[in-house]
C-alpha positions, 0 to 999 in steps of 0.5 A: 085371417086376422089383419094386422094394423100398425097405428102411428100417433104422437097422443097416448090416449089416442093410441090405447083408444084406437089399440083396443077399439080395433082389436074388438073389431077383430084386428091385429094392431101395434102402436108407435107414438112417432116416426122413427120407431114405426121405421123400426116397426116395419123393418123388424116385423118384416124380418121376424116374417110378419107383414102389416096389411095396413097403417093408419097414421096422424099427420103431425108428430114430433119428429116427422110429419105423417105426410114424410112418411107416408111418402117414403111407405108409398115408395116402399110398398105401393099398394099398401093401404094407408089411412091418413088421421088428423085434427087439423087437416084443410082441404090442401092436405087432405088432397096431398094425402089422398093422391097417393094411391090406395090412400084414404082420409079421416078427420078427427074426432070419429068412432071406431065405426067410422075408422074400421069403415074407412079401413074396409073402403080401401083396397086390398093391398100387398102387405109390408112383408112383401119386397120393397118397391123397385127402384127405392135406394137400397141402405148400402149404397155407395160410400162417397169418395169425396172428401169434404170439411167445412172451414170458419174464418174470421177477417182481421182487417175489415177494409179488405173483406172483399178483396179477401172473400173474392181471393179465398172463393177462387181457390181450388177445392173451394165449393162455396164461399159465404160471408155471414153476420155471427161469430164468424165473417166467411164459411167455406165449404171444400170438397176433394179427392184426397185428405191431403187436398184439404189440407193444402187448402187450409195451409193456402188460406191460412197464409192469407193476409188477416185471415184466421181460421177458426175451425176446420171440420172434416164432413162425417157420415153420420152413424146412423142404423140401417132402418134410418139410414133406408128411410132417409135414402129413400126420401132423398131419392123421392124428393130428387125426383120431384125437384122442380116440380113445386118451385116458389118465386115470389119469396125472397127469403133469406139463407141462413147456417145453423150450428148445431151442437148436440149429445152425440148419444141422440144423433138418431133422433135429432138428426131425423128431426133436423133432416125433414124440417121444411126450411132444411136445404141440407144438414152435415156431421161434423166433429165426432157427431158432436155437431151438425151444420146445416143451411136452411131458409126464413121468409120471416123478418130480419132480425127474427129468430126463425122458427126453425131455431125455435124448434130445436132448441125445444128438441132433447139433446140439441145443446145449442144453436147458432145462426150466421145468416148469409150475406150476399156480397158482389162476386169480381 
């Protein structure tokens, strides 16, 4: 029976070359020039009742690094052979790569000869049109029924910034309190059980003496399809289960908001872009998919954009990108 090969490669040359080398050698194979549309890949070709028997992807990409990947596949379908291809792999990746079971590893450049060798080295596994692997969290899991918005402030009388930090972060529904260097002096995060709690909240810290509220911008599920949606739950839960286990303490680094504004048509592709950035710690939707909030961490210098802003504003259809880097004020 012919095998099926889904290839995942950023460089088009590099796809066409591996395309038809692999199918002289009497291979099935499809190639997707980045993560997301392998995600599509996999779901549709399991749905049309056709399974791969095995991925060959490359590292680095423009939306997700191939490492991201092969975690959420590996969740998914454990005994899926899986051959990992790079340029510019170390000994540190290679060995993170290839303690995934039924995982091999291939240095660029090579031949056709050494892939399919590679290939045949694995094991045979259970393609992908068999079930997902049991405990992977299923697309429709439960809505959160909290209801949660962020609030930007602006302090008007600077002498009692800190008697203001202290009265607003003592609220009820208050989950975080920052005061930030930007165009902005505090962000609040607020989260409750009902819409008419938020509102009371901001009504409460409107009233506070040389407060202005400049925004306030309801949390929104981001509108994400289903394949998306799967693959980042899915990562979630493997991420949550491996909390703890690779904490670094000799950084400081500093914490930062972003905000992002962006065309709401490419929510899809920047928003998986945004969410598996290292230096991410989470990442909102807020007004109408206009915009995303995130917080995200920089070890660099001060003063130094961090490269994650670097990175997105290079990304179609981010618009802009802000920075209020937090700062750590003494709590009473």
């Amino acid at each position: 029976m012919t095998k099926r090969v889904l290839i995942i490669d950023d460089e088009a040359e590099i796809r066409r070359n591996l395309t038809f080398g692999l199918m002289q050698e009497g291979f099935e194979v499809t190639a997707c020039p980045n993560g997301l549309s392998a995600i599509h890949e996999l779901t549709e070709s399991r749905e049309k009742g056709l399974g791969y028997d095995y991925l060959v992807t490359d590292i680095f990409m423009p939306d997700i690094d191939g490492l991201k990947i092969l975690k959420v596949i590996k969740r998914k379908f454990p005994e899926l052979p899986v051959l990992v291809i790079t340029g510019f792999g170390d000994e540190e990746l290679k060995q993170t790569a290839l303690a995934e079971k039924n995982t091999g590893f291939l240095d660029k450049p090579f031949e056709i000869e050494d892939l399919v060798a590679a290939l045949h080295e694995l094991a045979p596994g259970i393609t992908t049109l068999g079930p997902e692997a049991e405990g992977a969290v299923p697309a429709g899991e439960a809505v959160r029924e909290a209801v949660s918005a962020y609030m930007t402030i602006r302090i008007g009388d600077s002498a009692r910034s800190r008697e203001i930090f202290n009265e607003l972060r003592k609220m009820e529904h208050v989950v975080s309190c920052d005061a930030v260097r930007g165009d902005m002096d505090i962000i609040i995060f607020a989260q409750a059980s009902s819409e008419e709690n938020i509102r009371d909240l901001l009504d409460q810290v409107r009233r506070v003496e040389g407060v202005e509220v400049l925004s306030k911008s309801a949390v929104e599920r981001p509108k994400l399809d289903r394949d998306v949606k799967s693959f980042i739950d899915t990562y979630k839960q493997a991420v949550k289960e491996m909390a703890g286990d690779e904490t670094d303490e000799t950084e400081s680094p500093t914490t930062s908001y972003i905000i992002v504004d962006i065309d709401p048509d490419t929510i899809q592709d920047i928003f998986m872009r945004v969410f598996f950035i290292d230096e991410l710690i989470f990442c909102d939707v807020i007004d109408n998919g206009t915009k995303l909030v995130g917080m995200i961490t920089t070890s660099g210098a001060m003063g130094r954009t961090p490269r994650i802003i670097e990175k997105l504003n290079q990304v179609d259809g981010v618009l802009r990108v802000r920075e209020a880097q937090i700062i750590r004020m003494a709590e009473e």
